[in-house]
Every structure is written in structure tokens, then in C-alpha cells.
C-alpha positions in Angstrom: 9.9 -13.9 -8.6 6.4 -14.5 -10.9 4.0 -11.9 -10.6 2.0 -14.3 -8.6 4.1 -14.2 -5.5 5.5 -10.8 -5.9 4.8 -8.9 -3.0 2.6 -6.2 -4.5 1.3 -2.8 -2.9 -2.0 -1.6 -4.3 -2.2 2.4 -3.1 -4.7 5.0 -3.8 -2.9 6.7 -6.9 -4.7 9.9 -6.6 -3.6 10.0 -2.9 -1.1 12.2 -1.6 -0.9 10.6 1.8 -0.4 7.3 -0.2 2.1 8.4 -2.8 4.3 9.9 0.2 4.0 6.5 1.8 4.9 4.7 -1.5 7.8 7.2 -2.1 8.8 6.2 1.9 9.1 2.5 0.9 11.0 2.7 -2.4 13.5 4.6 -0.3 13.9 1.9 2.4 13.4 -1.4 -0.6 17.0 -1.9 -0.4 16.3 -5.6 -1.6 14.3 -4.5 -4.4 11.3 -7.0 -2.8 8.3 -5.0 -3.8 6.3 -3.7 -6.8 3.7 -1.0 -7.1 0.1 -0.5 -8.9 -2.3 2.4 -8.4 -6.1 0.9 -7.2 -7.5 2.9 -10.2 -5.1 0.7 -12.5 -5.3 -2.7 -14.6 -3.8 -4.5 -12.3 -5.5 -4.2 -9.8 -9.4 -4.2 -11.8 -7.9 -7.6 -12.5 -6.6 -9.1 -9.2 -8.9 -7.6 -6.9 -12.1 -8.3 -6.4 -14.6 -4.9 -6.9 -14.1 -2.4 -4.5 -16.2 -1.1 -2.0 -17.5 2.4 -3.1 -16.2 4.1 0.3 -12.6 5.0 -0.5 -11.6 4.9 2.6 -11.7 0.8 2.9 -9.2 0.7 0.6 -6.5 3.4 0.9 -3.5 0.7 1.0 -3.9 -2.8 0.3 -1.0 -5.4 0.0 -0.3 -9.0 -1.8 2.5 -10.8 0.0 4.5 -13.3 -1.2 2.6 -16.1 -0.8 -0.4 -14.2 -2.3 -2.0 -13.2 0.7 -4.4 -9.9 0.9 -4.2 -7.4 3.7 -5.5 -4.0 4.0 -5.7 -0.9 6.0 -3.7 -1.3 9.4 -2.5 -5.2 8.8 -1.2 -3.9 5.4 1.1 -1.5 6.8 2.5 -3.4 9.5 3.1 -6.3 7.4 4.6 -4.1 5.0 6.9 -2.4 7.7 7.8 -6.1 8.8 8.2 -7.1 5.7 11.2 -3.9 4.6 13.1 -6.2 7.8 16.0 -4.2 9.9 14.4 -2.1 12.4 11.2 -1.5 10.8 10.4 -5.0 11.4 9.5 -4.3 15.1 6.9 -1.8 14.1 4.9 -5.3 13.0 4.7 -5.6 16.4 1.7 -3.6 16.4 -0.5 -6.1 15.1 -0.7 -7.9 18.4 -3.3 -5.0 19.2 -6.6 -5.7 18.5 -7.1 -5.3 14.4 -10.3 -2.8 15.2 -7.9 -0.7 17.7 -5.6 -0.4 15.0 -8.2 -0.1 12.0 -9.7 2.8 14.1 -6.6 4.8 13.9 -6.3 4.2 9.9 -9.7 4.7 9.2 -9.1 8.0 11.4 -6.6 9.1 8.9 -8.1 7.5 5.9 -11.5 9.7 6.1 -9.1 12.7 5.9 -6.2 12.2 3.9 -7.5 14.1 0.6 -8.7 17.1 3.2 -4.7 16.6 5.1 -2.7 15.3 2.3 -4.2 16.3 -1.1 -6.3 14.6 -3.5 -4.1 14.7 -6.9 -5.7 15.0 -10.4 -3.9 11.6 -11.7 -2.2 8.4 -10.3 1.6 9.2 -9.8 3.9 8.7 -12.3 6.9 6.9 -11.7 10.5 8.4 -12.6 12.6 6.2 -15.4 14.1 4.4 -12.6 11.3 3.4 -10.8 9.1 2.4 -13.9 10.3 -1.3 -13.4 8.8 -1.2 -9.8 5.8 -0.3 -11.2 2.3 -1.8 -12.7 -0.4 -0.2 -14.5 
């Protein structure tokens, strides 16, 4: 797959909530489908457009393959559907209202570095994982 239609999630690198989460999905990638870059990287200064100042817009934020950008709660449902098996029904969600759902993440988002940590520097991956990864 080109590294235009790789599926590609863009996570808050400094975020411990966020690393967990990224940790959660390489665990359960058992077809190897998706790649990883840190907001703060090259990557993603390059293929998205600039960020809004208030972190909390853009805690998780997800290229799928067709090239299609989703953040907040539509990125992680169409993650989960997206791993396939049983997660797939969690994408069910999204047939709640997107502000409903955006409520709860935001909820979370405003207090993730308070709840989960805020981390010095962007994770770095392990020797196995550095494929999986972009800067």
C-alpha cells in the first residue's frame, strides 16, 4: 500500500492517554493495516493542514484508506471498525449523533494530560514497531 492510501493514525505523541491507545491498536493490528505518526511530527506538519491551537481538537486524528480525514469520536470508531472481528460493532456508535459522541471525547480530551499524563517527548517506538511508524 503507497503512503497515500495507508491508513494512517495521527496521535498526540506527548499523550499518555493516546500512546496507551496506540499501544491498544498495534496489539489488536493482526493484519499489519495501519501506520503511526505523532501530531508534533513531519508527517503530519506536511499532510495536515495547521492545527488549531486548542489541543484538545486534535487528540486522535485518522487517514483511511481512501485518504479520508476523521477526528475525535468518528476517528475512533472508524478505527475500531476498521481492526474488523468484534471490534467492528463498536463503529456502530457513530449512528449517534457526532456532537453526542464528540461531547464524550472532548470530555476526556480536556483532561487527558491531568488523567493520563502529559509525557516530556513523543513515544518512541521499539525495534519492531519502528516500521509501523512515521516521523
Amino acid at each position: 500500500m503507497s503512503e497515500t492510501t495507508q491508513r494512517l493514525i495521527f496521535f498526540d505523541g506527548v499523550c499518555g492517554l493516546c500512546n496507551r491507545f496506540v499501544d491498544w491498536v498495534i496489539r489488536r493490528d493482526r493484519k499489519g493495516i495501519f501506520m503511526f505518526t505523532p501530531i508534533q511530527g513531519e508527517t503530519a506538519a506536511g499532510l495536515i493542514a495547521p492545527l488549531p491551537a486548542n489541543t484538545d481538537e486534535w487528540s486522535i486524528i485518522y487517514r483511511d484508506a481512501e485518504g479520508k480525514f476523521t477526528r475525535a469520536s468518528d476517528a475512533v470508531l472508524t478505527i475500531l471498525s476498521d481492526l474488523g472481528g468484534g471490534w467492528r460493532m463498536l463503529g456502530w456508535f457513530k449512528v449517534m449523533p457526532r456532537d453526542f459522541r464528540d461531547f464524550f471525547y472532548q470530555f476526556v480530551a480536556k483532561r487527558r494530560y491531568q488523567w493520563f499524563k502529559k509525557r516530556a517527548q513523543c513515544r518512541l517506538p521499539t525495534a519492531e514497531e519502528r516500521a509501523k511508524f512515521l516521523p
